[in-house]
C-alpha positions in Angstrom: 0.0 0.0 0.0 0.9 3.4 -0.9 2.1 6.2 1.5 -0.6 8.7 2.0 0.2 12.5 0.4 1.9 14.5 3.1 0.1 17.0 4.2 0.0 19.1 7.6 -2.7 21.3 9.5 -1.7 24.4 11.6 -3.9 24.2 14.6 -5.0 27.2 17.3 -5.8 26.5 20.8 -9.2 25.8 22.1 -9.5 29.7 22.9 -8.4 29.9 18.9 -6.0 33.2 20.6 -3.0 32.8 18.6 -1.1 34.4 21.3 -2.2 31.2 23.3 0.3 28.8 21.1 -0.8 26.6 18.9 0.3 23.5 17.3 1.6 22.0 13.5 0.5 19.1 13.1 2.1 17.0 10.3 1.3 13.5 8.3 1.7 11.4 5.6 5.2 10.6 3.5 6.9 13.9 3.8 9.8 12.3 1.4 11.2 14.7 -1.6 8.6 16.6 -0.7 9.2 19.5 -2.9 5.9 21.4 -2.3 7.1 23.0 0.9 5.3 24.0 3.7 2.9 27.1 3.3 3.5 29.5 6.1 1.2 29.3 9.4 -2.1 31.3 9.1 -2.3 33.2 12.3 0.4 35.3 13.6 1.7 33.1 16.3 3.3 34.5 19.3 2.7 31.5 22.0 4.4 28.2 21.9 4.2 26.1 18.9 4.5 22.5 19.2 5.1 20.5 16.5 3.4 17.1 16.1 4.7 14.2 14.2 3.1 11.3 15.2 0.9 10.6 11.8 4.4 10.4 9.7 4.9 7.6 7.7 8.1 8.8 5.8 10.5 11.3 6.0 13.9 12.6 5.1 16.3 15.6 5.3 13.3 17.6 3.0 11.1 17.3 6.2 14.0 19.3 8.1 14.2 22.1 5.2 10.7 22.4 4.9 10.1 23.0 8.5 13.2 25.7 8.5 11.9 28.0 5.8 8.1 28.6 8.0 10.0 28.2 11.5 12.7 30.3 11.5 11.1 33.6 11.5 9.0 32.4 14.4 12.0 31.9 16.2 13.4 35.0 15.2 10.3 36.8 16.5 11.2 34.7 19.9 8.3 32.6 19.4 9.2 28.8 21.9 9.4 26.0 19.8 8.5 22.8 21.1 10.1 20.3 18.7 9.9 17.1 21.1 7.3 15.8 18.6 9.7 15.2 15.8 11.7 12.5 14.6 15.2 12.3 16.8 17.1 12.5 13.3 15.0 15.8 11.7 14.8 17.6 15.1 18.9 17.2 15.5 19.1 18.9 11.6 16.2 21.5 12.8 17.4 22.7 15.5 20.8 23.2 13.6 19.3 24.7 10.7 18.2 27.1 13.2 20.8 28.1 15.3 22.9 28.8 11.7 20.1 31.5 10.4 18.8 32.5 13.8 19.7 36.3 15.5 23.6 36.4 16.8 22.2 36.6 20.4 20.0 33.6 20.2 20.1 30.0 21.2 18.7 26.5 20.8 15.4 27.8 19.5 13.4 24.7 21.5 14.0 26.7 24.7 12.9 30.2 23.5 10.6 32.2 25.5 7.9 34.2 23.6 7.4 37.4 24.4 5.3 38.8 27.1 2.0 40.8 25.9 3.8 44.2 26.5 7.0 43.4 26.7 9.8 45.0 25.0 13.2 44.3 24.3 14.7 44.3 27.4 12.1 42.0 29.0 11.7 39.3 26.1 15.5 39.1 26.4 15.2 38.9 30.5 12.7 36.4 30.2 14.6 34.4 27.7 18.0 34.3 29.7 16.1 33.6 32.4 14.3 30.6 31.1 17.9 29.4 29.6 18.9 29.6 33.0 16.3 27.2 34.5 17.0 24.7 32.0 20.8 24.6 32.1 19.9 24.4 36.2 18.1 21.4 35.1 20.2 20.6 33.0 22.9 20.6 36.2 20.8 18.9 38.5 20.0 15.7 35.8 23.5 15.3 35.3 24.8 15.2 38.9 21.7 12.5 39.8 23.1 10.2 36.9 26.7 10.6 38.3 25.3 9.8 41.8 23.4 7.0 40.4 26.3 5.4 38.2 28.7 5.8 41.5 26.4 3.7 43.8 26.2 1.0 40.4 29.9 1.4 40.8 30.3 0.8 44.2 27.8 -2.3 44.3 29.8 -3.9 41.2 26.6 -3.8 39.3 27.6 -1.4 36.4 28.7 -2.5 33.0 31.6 -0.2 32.8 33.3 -1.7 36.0 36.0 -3.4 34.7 36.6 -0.2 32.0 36.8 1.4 34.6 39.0 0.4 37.0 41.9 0.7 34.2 40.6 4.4 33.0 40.8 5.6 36.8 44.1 5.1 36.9 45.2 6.6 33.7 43.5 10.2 34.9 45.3 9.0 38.2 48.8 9.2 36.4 47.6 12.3 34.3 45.7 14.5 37.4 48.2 13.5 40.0 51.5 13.6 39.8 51.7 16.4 36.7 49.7 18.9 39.5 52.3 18.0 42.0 55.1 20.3 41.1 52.4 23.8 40.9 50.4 22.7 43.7 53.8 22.4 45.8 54.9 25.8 44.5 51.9 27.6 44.8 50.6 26.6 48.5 54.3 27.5 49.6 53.9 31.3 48.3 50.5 31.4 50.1 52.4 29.7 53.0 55.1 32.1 53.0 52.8 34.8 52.7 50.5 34.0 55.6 53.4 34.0 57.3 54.6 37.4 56.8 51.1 38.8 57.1 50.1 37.1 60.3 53.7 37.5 61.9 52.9 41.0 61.2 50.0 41.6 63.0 50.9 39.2 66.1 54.2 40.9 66.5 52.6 44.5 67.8 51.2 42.4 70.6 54.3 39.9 71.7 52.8 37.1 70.4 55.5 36.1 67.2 55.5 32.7 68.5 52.2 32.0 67.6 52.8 32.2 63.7 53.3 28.7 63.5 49.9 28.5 64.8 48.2 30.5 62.1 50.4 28.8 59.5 49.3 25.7 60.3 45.7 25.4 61.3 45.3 27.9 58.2 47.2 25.7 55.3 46.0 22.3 57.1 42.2 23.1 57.6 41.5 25.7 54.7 44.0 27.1 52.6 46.1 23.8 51.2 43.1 22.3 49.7 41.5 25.6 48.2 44.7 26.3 46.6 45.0 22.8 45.6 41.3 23.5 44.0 42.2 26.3 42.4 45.1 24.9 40.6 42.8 21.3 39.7 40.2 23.9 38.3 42.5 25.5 35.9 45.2 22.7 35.2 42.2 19.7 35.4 38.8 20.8 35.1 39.5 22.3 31.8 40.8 19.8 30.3 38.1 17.2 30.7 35.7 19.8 29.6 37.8 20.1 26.4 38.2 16.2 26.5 34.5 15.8 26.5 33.3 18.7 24.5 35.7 17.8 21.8 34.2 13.7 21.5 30.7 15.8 21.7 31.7 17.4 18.5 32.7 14.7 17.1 29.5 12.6 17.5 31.6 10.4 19.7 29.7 10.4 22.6 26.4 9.9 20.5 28.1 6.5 18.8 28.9 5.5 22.6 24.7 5.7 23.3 23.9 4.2 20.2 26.3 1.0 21.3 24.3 0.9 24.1 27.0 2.3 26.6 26.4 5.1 28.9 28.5 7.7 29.1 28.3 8.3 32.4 30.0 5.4 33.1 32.5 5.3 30.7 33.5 8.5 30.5 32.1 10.7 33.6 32.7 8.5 36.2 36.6 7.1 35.8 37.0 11.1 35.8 35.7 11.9 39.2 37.1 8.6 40.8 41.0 9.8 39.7 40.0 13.6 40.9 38.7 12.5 44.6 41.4 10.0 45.2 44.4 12.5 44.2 43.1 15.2 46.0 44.4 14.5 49.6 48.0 13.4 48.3 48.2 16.9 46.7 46.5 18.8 49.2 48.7 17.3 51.9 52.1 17.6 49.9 50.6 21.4 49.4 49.9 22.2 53.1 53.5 20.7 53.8 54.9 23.2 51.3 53.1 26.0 52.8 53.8 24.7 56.3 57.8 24.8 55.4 57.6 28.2 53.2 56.5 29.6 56.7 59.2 28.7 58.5 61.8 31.0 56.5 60.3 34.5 57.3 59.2 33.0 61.3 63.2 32.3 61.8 64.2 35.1 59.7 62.0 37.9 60.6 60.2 36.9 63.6 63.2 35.3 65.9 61.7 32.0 66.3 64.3 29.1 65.8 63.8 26.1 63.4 63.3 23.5 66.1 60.9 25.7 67.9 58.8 26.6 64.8 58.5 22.5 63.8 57.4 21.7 67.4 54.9 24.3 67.8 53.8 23.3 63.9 53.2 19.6 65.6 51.6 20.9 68.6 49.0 23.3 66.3 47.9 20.1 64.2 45.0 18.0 65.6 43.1 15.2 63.9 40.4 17.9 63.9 41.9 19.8 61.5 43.3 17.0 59.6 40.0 15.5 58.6 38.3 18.8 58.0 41.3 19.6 55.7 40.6 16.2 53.8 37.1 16.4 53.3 36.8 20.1 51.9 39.7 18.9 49.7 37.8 15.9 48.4 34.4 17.9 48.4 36.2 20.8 46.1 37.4 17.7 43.9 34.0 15.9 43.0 32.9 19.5 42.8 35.4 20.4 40.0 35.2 17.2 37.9 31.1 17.5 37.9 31.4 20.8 36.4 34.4 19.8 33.7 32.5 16.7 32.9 28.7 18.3 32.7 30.2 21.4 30.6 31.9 19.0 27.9 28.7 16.7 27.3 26.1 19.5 27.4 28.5 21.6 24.5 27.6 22.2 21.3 29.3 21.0 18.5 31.5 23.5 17.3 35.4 24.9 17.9 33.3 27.7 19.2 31.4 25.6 21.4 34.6 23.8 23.0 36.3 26.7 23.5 33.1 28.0 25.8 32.4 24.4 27.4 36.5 25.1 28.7 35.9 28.3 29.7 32.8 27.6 31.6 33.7 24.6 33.3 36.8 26.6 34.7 34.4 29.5 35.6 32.0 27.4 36.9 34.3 25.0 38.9 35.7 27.8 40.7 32.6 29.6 42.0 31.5 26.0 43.1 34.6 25.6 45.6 34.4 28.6 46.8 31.1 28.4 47.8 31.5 25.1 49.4 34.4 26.6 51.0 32.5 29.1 52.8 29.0 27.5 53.5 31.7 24.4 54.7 33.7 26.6 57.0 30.3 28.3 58.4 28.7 25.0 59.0 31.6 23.2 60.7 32.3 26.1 62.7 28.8 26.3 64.3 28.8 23.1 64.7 32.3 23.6 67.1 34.6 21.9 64.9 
């Protein structure tokens, strides 16, 4: 039996308000279907869904046809709910229209229309807003999956177990000892420079002796693994996002899915595994820098001796401020390997897009350390640790 004639009905909402959305509603054999698609009728303003379910054929013409009445709709900021379509024609879609869309535009399916008397300013408030909400949700999906795949992990239930196993050891060698050498370098400056600065201060009031103190309980239980954060962030973080963004690009990660592997597991998960368990060697090899950095201007300025600045080091560090120390340090290093990892499989697939899935995850890595860092450090300290 023959395909039936493609055809396609542009449909109003039960008020028939075509500021209310409305809906295109498409069937038959769209293939070589040269006709095109006559533009919509009303004006349309609302959302527009489109619905596919009465296809019987398609190919790439369906994907043309559709960008020649769509795009000026999501010029105009009309939402575009394109969920309806075929996996293949909405991926070409939404293409088609992010190539002949407005420079300050994005994926058209999460365009907000305009408000009824809105202007400029507002539509594009309301629009960065609603992109905001979605890459939140967007966020929020991804760390669930990650938490979901760790505890398959952990059970020996997932698939990728075995993968793995071997892949977390090759970021091991690659995250681990290559940070060593900045980490060391930069927690001793900061050790060196707490040093001088608190030294300073204590040393109006007699009390030089206590800058081992300061050095310690500061590198140990806050400084050593922020630093050691800050230097993952730049020196790690990026690079997975570039990692990731760049197989994105290249439709590697969609030939993982279509092999019926998850890239979570795969790709995602080996990631964060190397991250969390190189964070305490580095952040303890950094608070040891900064703990010996201090002791050059504490004998040299301040008039403490060697021996006595080591003791009172020893005396200054409790198991308190050990484990504290550790857990921010491991905290900050799931943190930073979530946003690496979510930036490179949520980027486009462009140089462009790569390039801004890097910059991001770097951006985005370090706003989410130091906010733990700070809603940590007020927690623990109400709580009297």
């Amino acid at each position: 039996m023959d395909n039936p004639a493609p055809s396609h009905e542009w449909l109003l909402p039960p008020g028939g308000a075509p500021a209310g959305g409305g809906c295109l509603r498409l069937a038959g054999d769209w293939r070589h279907a040269v006709q095109g698609l006559p533009p919509p009728p009303h004006p349309f303003t609302g959302p527009l869904r489109v619905d596919a379910s009465q296809l019987t054929a398609w190919d790439t013409q369906l994907a043309a046809c559709l960008r020649e009445q769509l795009a000026p709709l999501a010029r105009r900021g009309v939402l575009l709910q394109l969920d309806g379509l075929p996996p293949d024609v909405r991926a070409l879609l939404q293409m088609a229209l992010r190539l002949h869309g407005p420079a300050t535009s994005t994926d058209p399916s999460i365009m907000v229309p305009p408000g009824p008397g809105g202007g400029a300013a507002r539509q594009a408030a309301r629009r960065h807003a609603h992109q905001a909400a979605h890459q939140a949700a967007l966020t929020i999906t991804f760390i669930g999956e990650t938490l979901l795949a760790t505890g398959r992990w952990l059970a020996g239930r997932s698939a990728a177990r075995g993968f793995a196993g071997a892949e977390v050891w090759r970021q091991v060698d690659r995250c681990g000892a290559m940070s060593l050498p900045v980490v060391a370098l930069t927690c001793g400056l900061v050790g060196l420079m707490l040093a001088y600065m608190g030294g300073a201060q204590l040393d109006r009031m007699g009390g030089q002796t206590y800058v081992a103190d300061i050095v310690t309980v500061g590198m140990v239980r806050e400084l050593a693994g922020l630093m050691t954060g800050v230097i993952l962030a730049g020196r790690v973080g990026a690079a997975f996002a570039a990692e990731l963004a760049t197989m994105q690009a290249g439709e590697e990660i969609d030939a993982l899915r279509v092999l019926g592997v998850d890239p979570i597991d795969h790709l995602v998960l080996p990631r964060l595994l190397a991250l969390v368990l190189v964070a305490p060697p580095l952040m303890a090899f950094g608070a040891l820098a900064g703990v010996l950095a201090g002791a050059v201007p504490a004998t040299l300025a301040f008039g403490l001796t060697l021996s006595e600045y080591l003791h009172k080091c020893l005396a200054a560090l409790t198991w308190t401020h050990l484990w504290i120390g550790v857990f921010k340090c491991v905290l900050y290093a799931a943190l930073l390997s979530l946003a690496g990892c979510r930036e490179g499989l949520h980027a486009g697939r462009n140089a462009q897009a790569v390039g801004q899935a890097t910059t991001t995850a770097v951006v985005k890595g370090l706003v989410w350390i130091i906010a733990a860092a700070a809603g940590s450090t007020v927690v623990l300290q109400s709580l009297g640790f």
